[in-house]
TIMARVEX-230225 format. One record per atom (N, C-alpha, C): residue in three letters; atom name; x, y, z. Coordinates in nm, 2 decimals, m for minus. Layout:
! residues N
@resn: ala, name: CA, x: X, y: Y, z: Z
...
! end
This chain:
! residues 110
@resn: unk, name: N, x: m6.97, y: m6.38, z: 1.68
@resn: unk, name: CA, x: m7.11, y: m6.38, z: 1.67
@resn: unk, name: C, x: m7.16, y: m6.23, z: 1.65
@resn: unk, name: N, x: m7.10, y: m6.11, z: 1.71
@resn: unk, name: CA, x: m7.14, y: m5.99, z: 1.70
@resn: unk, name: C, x: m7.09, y: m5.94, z: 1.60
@resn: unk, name: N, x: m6.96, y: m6.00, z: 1.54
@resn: unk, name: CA, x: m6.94, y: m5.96, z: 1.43
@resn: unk, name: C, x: m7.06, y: m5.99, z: 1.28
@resn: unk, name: N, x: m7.06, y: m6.11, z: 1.33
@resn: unk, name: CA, x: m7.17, y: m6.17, z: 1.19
@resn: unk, name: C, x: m7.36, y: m6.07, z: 1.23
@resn: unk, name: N, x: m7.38, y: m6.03, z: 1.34
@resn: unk, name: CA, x: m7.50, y: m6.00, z: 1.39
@resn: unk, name: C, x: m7.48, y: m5.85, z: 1.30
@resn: unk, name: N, x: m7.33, y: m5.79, z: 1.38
@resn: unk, name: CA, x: m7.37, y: m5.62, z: 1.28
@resn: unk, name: C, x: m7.33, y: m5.66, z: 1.11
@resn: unk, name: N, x: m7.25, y: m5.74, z: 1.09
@resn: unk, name: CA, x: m7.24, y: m5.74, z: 0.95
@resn: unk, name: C, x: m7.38, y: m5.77, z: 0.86
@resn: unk, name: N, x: m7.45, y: m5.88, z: 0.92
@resn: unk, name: CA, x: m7.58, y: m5.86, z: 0.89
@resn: unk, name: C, x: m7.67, y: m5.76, z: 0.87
@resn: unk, name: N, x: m7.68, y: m5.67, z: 1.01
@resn: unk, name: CA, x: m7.77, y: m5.57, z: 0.98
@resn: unk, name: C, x: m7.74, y: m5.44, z: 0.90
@resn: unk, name: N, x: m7.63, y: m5.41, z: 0.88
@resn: unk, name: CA, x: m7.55, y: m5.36, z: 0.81
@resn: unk, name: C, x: m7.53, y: m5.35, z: 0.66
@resn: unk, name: N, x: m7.54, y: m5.46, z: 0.63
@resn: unk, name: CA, x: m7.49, y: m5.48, z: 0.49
@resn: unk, name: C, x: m7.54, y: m5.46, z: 0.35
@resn: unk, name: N, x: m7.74, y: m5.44, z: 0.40
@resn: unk, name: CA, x: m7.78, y: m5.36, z: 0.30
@resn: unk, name: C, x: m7.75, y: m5.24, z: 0.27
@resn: unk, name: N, x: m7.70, y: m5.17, z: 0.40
@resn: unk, name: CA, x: m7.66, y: m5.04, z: 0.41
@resn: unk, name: C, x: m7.53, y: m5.01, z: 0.36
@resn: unk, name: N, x: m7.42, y: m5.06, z: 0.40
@resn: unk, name: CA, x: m7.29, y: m5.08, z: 0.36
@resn: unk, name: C, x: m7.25, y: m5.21, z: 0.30
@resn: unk, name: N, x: m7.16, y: m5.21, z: 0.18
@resn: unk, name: CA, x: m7.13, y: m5.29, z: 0.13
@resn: unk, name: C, x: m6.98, y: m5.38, z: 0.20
@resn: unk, name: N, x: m6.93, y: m5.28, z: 0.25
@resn: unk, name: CA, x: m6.81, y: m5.34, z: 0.36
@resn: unk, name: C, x: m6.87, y: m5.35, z: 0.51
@resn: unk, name: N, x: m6.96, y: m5.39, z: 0.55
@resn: unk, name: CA, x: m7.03, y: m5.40, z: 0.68
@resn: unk, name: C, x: m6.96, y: m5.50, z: 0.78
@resn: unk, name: N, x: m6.86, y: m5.58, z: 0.70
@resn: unk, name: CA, x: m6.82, y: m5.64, z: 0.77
@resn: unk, name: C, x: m6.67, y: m5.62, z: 0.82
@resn: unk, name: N, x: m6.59, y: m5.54, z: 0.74
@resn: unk, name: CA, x: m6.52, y: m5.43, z: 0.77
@resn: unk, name: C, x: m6.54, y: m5.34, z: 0.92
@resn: unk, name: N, x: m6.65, y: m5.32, z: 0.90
@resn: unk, name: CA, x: m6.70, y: m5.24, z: 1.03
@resn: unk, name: C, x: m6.71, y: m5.30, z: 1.13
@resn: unk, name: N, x: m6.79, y: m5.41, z: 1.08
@resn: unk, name: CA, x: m6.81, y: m5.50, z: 1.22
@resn: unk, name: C, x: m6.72, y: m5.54, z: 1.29
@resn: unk, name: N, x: m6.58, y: m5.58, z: 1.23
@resn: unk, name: CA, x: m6.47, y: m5.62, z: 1.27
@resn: unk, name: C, x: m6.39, y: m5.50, z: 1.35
@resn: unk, name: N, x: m6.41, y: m5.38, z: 1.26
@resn: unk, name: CA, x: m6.30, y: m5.25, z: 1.36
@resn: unk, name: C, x: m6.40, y: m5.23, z: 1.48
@resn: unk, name: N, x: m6.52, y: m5.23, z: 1.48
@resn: unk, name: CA, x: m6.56, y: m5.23, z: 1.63
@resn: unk, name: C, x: m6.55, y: m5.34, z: 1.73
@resn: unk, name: N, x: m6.55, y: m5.48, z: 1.72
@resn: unk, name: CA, x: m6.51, y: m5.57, z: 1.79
@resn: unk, name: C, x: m6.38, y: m5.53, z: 1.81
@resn: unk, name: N, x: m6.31, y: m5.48, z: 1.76
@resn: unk, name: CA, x: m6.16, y: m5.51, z: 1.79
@resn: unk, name: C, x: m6.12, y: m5.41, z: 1.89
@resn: unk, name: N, x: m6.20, y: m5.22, z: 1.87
@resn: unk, name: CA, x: m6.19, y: m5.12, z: 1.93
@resn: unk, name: C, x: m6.30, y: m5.23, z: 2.08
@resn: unk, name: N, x: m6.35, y: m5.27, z: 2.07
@resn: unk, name: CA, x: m6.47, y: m5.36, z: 2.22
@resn: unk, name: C, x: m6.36, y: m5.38, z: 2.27
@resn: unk, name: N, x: m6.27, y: m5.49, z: 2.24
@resn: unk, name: CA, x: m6.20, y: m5.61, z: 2.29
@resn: unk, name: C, x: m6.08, y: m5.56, z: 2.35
@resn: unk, name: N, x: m5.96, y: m5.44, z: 2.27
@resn: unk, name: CA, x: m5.88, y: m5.36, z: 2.29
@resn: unk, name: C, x: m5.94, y: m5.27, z: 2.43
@resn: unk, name: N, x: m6.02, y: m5.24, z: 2.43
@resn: unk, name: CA, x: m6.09, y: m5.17, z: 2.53
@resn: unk, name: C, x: m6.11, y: m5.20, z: 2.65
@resn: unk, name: N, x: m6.13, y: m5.35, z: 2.65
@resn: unk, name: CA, x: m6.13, y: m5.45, z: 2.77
@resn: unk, name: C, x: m6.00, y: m5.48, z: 2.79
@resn: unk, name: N, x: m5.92, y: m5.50, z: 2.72
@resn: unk, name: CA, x: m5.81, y: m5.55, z: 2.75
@resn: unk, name: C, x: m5.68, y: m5.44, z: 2.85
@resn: unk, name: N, x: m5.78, y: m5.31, z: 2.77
@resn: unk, name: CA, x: m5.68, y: m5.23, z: 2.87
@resn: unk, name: C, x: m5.75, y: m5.16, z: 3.03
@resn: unk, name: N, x: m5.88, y: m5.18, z: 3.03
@resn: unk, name: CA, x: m5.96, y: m5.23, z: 3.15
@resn: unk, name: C, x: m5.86, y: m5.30, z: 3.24
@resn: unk, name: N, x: m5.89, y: m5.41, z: 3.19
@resn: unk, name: CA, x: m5.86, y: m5.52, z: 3.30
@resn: unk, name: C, x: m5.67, y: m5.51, z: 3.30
@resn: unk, name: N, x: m5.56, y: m5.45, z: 3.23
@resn: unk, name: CA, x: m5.45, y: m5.39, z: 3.22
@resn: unk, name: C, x: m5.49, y: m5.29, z: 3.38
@resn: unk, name: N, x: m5.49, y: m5.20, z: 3.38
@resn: unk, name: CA, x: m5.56, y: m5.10, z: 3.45
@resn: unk, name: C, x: m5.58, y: m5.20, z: 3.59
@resn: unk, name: N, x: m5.72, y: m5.20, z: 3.60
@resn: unk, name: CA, x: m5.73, y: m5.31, z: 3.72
@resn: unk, name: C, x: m5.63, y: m5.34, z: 3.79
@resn: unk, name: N, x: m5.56, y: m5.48, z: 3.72
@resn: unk, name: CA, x: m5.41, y: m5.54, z: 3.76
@resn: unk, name: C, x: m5.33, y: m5.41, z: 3.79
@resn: unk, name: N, x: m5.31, y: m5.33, z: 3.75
@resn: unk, name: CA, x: m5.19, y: m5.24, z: 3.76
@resn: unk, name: C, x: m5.25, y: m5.16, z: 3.94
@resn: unk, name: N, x: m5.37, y: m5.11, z: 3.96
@resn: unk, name: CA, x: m5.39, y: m5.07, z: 4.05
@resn: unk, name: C, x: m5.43, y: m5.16, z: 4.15
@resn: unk, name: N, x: m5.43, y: m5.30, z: 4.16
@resn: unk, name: CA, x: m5.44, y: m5.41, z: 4.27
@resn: unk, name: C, x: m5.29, y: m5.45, z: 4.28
@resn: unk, name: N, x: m5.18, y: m5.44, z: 4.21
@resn: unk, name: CA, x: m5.06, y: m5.45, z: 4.19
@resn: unk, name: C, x: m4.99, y: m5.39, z: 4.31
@resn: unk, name: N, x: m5.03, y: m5.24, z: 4.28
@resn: unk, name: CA, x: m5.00, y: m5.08, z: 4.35
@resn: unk, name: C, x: m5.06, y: m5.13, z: 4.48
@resn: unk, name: N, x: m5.20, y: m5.14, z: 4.52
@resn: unk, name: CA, x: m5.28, y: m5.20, z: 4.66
@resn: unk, name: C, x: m5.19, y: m5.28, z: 4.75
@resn: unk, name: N, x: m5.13, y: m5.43, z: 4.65
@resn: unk, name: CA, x: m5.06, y: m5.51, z: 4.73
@resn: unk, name: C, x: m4.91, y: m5.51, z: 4.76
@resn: unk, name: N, x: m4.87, y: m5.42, z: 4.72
@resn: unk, name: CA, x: m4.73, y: m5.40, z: 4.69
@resn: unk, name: C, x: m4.65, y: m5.55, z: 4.58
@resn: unk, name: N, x: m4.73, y: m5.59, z: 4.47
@resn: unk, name: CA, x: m4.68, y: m5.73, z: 4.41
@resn: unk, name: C, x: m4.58, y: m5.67, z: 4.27
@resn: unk, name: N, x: m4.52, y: m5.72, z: 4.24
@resn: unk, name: CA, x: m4.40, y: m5.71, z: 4.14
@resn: unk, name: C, x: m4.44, y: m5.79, z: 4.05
@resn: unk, name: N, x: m4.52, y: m5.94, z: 4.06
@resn: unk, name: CA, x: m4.57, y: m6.00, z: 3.96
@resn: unk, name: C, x: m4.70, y: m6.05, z: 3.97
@resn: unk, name: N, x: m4.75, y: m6.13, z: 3.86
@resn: unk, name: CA, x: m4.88, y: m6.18, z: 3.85
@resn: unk, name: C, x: m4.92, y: m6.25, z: 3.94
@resn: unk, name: N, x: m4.81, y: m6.37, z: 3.95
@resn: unk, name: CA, x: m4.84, y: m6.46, z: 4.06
@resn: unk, name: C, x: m4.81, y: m6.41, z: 4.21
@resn: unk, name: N, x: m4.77, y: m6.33, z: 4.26
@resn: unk, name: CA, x: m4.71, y: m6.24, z: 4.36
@resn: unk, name: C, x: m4.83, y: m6.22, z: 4.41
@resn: unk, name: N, x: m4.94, y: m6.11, z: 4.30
@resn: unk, name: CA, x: m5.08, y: m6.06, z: 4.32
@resn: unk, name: C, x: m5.18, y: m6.13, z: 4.36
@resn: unk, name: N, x: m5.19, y: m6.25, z: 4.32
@resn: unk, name: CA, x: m5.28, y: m6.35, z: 4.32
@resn: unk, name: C, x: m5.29, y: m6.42, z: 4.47
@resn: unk, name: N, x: m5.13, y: m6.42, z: 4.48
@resn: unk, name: CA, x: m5.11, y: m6.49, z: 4.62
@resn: unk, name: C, x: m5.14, y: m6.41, z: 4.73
@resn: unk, name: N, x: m5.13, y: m6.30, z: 4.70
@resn: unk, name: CA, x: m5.16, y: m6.19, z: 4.81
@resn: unk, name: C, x: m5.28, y: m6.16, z: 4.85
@resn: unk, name: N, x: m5.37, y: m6.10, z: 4.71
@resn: unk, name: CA, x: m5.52, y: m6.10, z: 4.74
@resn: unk, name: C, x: m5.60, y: m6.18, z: 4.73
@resn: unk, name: N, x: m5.58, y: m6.34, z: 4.72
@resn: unk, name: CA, x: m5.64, y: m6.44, z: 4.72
@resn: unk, name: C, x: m5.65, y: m6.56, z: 4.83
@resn: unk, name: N, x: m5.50, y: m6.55, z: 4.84
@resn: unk, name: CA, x: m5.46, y: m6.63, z: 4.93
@resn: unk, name: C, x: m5.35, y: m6.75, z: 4.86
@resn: unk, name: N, x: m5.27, y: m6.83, z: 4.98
@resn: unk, name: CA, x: m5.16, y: m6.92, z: 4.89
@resn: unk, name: C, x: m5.29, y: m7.02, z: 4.88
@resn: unk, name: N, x: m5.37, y: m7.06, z: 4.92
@resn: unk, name: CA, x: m5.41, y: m7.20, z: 4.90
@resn: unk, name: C, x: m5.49, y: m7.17, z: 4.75
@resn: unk, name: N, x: m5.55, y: m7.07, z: 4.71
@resn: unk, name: CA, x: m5.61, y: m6.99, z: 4.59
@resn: unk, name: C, x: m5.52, y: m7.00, z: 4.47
@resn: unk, name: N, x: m5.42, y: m6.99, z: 4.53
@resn: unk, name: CA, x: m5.26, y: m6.95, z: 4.43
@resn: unk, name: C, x: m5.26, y: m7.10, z: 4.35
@resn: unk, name: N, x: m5.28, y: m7.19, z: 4.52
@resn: unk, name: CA, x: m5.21, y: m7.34, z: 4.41
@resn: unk, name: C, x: m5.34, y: m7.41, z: 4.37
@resn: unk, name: N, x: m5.42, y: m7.35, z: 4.38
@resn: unk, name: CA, x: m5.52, y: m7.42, z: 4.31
@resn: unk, name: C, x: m5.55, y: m7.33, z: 4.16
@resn: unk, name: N, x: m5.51, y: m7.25, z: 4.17
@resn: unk, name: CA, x: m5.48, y: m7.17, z: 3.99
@resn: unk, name: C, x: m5.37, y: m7.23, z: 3.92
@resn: unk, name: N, x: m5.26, y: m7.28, z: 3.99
@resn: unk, name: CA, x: m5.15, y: m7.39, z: 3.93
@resn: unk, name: C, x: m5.17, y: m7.50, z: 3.93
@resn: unk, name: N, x: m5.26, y: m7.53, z: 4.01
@resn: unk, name: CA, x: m5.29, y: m7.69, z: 3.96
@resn: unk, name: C, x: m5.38, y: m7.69, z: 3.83
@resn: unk, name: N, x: m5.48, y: m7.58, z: 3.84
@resn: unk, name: CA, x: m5.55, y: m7.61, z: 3.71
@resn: unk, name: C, x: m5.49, y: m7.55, z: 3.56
@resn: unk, name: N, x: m5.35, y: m7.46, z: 3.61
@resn: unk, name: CA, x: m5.28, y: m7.45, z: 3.47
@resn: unk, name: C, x: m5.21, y: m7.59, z: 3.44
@resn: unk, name: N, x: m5.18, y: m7.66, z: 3.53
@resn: unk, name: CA, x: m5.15, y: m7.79, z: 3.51
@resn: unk, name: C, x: m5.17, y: m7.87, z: 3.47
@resn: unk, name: N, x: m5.34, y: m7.90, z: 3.47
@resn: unk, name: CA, x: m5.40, y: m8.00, z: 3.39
@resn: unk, name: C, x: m5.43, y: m7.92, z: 3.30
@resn: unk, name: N, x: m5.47, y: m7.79, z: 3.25
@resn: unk, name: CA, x: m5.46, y: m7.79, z: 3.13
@resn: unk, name: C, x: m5.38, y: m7.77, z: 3.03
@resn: unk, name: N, x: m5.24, y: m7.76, z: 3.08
@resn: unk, name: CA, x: m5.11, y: m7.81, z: 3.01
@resn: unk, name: C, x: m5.09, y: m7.93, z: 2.97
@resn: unk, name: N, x: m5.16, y: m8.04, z: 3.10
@resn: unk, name: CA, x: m5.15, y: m8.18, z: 3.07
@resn: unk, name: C, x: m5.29, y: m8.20, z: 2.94
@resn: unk, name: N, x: m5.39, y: m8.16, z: 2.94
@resn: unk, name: CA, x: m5.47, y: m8.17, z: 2.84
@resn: unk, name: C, x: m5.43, y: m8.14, z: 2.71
@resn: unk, name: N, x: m5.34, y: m8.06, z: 2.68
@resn: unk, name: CA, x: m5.33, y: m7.98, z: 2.57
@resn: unk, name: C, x: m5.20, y: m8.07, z: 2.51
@resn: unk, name: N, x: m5.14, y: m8.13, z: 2.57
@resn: unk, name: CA, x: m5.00, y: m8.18, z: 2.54
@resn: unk, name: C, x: m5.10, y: m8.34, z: 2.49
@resn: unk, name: N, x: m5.21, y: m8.38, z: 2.57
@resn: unk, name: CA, x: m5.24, y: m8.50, z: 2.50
@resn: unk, name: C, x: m5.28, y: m8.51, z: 2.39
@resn: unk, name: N, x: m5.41, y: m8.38, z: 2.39
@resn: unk, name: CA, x: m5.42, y: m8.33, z: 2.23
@resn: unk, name: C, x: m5.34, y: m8.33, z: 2.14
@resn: unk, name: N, x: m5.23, y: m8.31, z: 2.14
@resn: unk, name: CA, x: m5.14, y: m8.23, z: 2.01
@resn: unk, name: C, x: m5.11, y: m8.40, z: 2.02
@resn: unk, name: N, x: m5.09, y: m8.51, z: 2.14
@resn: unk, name: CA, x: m5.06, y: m8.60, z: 2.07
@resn: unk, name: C, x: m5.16, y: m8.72, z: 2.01
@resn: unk, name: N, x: m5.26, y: m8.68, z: 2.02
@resn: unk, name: CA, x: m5.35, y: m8.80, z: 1.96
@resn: unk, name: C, x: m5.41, y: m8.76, z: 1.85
@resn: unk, name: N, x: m5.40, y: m8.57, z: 1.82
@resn: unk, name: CA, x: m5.42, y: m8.54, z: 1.66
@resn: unk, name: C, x: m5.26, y: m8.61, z: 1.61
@resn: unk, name: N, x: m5.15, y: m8.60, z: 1.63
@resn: unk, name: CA, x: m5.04, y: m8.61, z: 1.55
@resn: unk, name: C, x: m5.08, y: m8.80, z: 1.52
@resn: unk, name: N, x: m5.12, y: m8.89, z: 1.64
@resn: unk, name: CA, x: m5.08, y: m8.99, z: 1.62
@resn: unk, name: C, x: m5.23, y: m9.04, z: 1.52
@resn: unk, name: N, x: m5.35, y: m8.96, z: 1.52
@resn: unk, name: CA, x: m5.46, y: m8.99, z: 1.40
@resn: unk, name: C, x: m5.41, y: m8.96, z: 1.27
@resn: unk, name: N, x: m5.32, y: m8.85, z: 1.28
@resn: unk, name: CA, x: m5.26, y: m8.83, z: 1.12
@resn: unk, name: C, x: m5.23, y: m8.96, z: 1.09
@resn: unk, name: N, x: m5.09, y: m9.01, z: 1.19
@resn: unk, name: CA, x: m5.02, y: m9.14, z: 1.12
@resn: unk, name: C, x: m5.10, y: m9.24, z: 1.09
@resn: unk, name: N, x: m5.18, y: m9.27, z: 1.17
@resn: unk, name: CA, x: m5.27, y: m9.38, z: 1.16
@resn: unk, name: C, x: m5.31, y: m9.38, z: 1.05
@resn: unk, name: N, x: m5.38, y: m9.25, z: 1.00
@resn: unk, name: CA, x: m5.45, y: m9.24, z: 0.85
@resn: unk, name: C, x: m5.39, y: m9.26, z: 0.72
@resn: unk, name: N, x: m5.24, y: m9.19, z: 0.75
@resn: unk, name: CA, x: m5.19, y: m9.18, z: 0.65
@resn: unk, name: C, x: m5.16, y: m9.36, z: 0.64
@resn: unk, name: N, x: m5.11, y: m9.47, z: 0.72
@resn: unk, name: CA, x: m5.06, y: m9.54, z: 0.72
@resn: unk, name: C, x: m5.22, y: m9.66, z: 0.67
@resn: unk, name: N, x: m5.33, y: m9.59, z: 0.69
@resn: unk, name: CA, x: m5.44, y: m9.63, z: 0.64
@resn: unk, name: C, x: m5.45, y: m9.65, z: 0.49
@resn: unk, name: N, x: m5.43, y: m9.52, z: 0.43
@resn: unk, name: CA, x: m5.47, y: m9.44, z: 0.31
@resn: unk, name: C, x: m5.34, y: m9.56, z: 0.23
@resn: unk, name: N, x: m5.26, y: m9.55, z: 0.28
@resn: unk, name: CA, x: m5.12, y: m9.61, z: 0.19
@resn: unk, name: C, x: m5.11, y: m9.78, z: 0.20
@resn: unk, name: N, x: m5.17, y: m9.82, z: 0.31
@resn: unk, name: CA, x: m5.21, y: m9.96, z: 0.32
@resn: unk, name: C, x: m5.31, y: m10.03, z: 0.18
@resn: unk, name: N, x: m5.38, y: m9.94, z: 0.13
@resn: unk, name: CA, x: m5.47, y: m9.95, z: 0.08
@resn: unk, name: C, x: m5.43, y: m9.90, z: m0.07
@resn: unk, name: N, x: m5.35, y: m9.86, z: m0.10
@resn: unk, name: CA, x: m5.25, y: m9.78, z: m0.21
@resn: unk, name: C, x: m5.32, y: m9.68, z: m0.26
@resn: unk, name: N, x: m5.38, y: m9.60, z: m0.15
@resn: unk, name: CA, x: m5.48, y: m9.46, z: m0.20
@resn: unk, name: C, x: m5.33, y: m9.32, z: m0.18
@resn: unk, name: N, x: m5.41, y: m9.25, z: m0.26
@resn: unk, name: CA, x: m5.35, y: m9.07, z: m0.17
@resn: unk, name: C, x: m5.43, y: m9.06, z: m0.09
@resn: unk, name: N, x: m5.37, y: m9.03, z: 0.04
@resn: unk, name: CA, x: m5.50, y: m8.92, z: 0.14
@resn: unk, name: C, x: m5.50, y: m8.83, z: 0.06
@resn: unk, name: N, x: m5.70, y: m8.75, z: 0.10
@resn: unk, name: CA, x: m5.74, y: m8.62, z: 0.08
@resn: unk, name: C, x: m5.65, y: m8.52, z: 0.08
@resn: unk, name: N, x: m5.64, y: m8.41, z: 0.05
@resn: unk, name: CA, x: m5.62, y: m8.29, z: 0.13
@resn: unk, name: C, x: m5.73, y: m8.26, z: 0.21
@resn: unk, name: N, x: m5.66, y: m8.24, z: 0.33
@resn: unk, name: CA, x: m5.76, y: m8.19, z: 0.46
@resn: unk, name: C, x: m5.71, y: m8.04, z: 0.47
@resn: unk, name: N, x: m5.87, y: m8.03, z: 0.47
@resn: unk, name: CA, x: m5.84, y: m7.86, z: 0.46
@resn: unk, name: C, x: m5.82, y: m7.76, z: 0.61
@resn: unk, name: N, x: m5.81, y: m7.85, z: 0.72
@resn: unk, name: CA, x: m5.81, y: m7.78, z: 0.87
@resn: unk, name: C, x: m5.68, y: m7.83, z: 0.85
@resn: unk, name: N, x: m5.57, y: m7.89, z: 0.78
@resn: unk, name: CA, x: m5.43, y: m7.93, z: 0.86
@resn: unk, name: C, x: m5.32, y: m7.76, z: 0.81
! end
């Protein structure tokens, strides 16, 4: 969205505005990312932790810990349903499209 907001305002001005817009989000985002690098590394140092999960357990607590694994859990369980009810809509379709002696479209998101 900030990309399309400065490419907008921009673009009468510069003809690659969106060029720009893009190397500043990215210098934004890079910038945060080594923030919050930083952070972790000196809460790391604080707790004496060796890993991620080490940290979490330390300054959060274990009951904090397994409730951050339980919810990587279900959203591992979500994401594995996904991949299977897109794969099993393909077949369906395709097994639609050919029942009927069509070609399927080209779908331009596959």
């Amino acid at each position: 969205m900030l990309h399309c907001m400065l490419g907008r305002l921009l673009h009468p001005v510069i003809p690659i505005a969106g060029l720009v817009g893009c190397l500043l989000l990215c210098l934004l985002v890079s910038g945060l990312e080594a923030f919050t690098l930083y952070v972790l590394a000196k809460y790391a140092e604080r707790y004496d932790a060796r890993s991620y999960g080490t940290l979490v357990r330390r300054a959060l607590g274990r009951r904090t810990a397994a409730g951050f694994a339980g919810v990587l859990l279900v959203y591992l369980w979500g994401s594995c349903i996904a991949y299977l009810v897109r794969q099993m809509a393909e077949i369906i379709l395709a097994s639609a499209w050919s029942a009927v002696g069509c070609q399927p479209p080209c779908a331009a998101h596959s």
